[in-house]
C-alpha positions in Angstrom: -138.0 -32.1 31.9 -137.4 -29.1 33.7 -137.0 -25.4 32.6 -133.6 -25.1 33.6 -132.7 -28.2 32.0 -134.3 -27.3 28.7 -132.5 -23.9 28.3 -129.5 -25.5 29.2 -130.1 -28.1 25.9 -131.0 -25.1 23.9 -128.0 -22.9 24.6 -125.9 -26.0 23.9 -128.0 -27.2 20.8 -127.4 -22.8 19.5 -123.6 -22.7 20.5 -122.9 -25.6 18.2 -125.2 -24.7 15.0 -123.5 -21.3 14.8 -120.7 -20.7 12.4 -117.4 -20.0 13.9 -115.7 -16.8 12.0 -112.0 -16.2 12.2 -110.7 -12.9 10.5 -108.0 -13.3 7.8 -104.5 -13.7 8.5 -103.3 -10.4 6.0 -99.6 -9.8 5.6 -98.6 -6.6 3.6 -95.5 -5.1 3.5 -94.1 -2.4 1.5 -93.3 -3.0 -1.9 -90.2 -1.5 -3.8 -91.0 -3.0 -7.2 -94.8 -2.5 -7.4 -94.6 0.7 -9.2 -92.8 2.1 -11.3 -90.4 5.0 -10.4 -90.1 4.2 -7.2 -86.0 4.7 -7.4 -87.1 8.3 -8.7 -89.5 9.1 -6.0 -86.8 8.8 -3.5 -84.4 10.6 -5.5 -86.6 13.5 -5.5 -87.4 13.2 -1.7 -83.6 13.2 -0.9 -82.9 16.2 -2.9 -86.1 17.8 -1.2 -84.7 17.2 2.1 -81.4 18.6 1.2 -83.3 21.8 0.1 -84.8 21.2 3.9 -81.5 21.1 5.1 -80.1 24.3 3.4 -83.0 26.5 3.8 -82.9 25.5 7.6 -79.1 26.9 7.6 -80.2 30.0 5.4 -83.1 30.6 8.8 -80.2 30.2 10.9 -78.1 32.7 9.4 -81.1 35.2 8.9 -82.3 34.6 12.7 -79.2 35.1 14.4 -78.7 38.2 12.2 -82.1 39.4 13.3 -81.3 38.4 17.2 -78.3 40.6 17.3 -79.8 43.2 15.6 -82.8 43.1 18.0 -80.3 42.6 20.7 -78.2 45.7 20.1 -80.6 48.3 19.0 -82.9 47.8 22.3 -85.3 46.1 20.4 -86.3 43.4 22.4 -89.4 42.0 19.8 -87.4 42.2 17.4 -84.4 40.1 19.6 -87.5 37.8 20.2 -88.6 37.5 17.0 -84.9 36.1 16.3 -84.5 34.4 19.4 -88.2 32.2 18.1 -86.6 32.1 14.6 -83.0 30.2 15.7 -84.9 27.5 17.7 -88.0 27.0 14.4 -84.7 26.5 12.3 -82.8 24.2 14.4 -86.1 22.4 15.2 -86.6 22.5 11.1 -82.9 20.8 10.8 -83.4 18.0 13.4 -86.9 17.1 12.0 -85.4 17.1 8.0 -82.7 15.3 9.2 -84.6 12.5 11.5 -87.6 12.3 8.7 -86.5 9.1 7.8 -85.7 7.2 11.3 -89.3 9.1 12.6 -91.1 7.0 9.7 -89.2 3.8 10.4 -90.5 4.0 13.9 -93.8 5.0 13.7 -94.3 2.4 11.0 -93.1 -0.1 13.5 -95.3 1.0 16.5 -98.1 0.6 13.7 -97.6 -2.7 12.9 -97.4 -3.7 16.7 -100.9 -2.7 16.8 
C-alpha cells in the first residue's frame, strides 16, 4: 500500500463519516393580525404623515417668504438661507409622500438578499 493510496482511502473514509448540515428553509412575512392594533398603528402613521405633509407646505410658505425678503433687502445670506429652506421643504414633501413606496422597495431588495 502506498502513501498516496492510503490518504486517498482516508480522505474518502472522512468525507463520508461527516454529517452533512443544510440551513433551514425560514419563510417570514409580515403579519397584519399578529398584534393587536395594528389597524391603529397605521392610522396614527397616516395622520403623522399628513402633519408631514402640511408642515412641509407651512416651510414652503415661510422659505419663500424669507427668499424674497433676502432677495430684496440685499441680503444675500439671508436669500440663501431661504433659497436652502425651499429645496429642505420640497425635499421634506417628496420623502413624506414616497415613505411608503421607499419601504415597499427596500423591503423587496431585502428579501432578494
Amino acid at each position: 500500500m502506498t502513501v498516496l493510496s492510503l490518504i486517498t482511502e482516508t480522505t474518502a473514509a472522512a468525507a463520508t463519516t461527516w454529517p452533512v448540515v443544510l440551513p433551514a428553509n425560514i419563510d417570514i412575512n409580515p403579519n397584519d393580525s399578529g398584534l393587536p392594533g395594528i389597524s391603529q398603528l397605521r392610522t396614527i402613521v397616516g395622520a403623522v404623515m399628513t402633519i408631514g405633509l402640511i408642515l412641509s407646505v407651512l416651510a414652503l410658505i415661510i422659505s419663500a417668504i424669507v427668499w424674497g425678503f433676502g432677495a430684496n433687502s440685499s441680503n444675500p445670506h439671508l436669500a440663501g438661507r431661504g433659497k436652502i429652506g425651499v429645496l429642505v421643504s420640497c425635499g421634506a414633501a417628496v420623502i413624506c409622500g414616497a415613505s411608503v413606496t421607499l419601504i415597499n422597495f427596500f423591503w423587496d431588495v431585502g428579501q432578494q438578499v
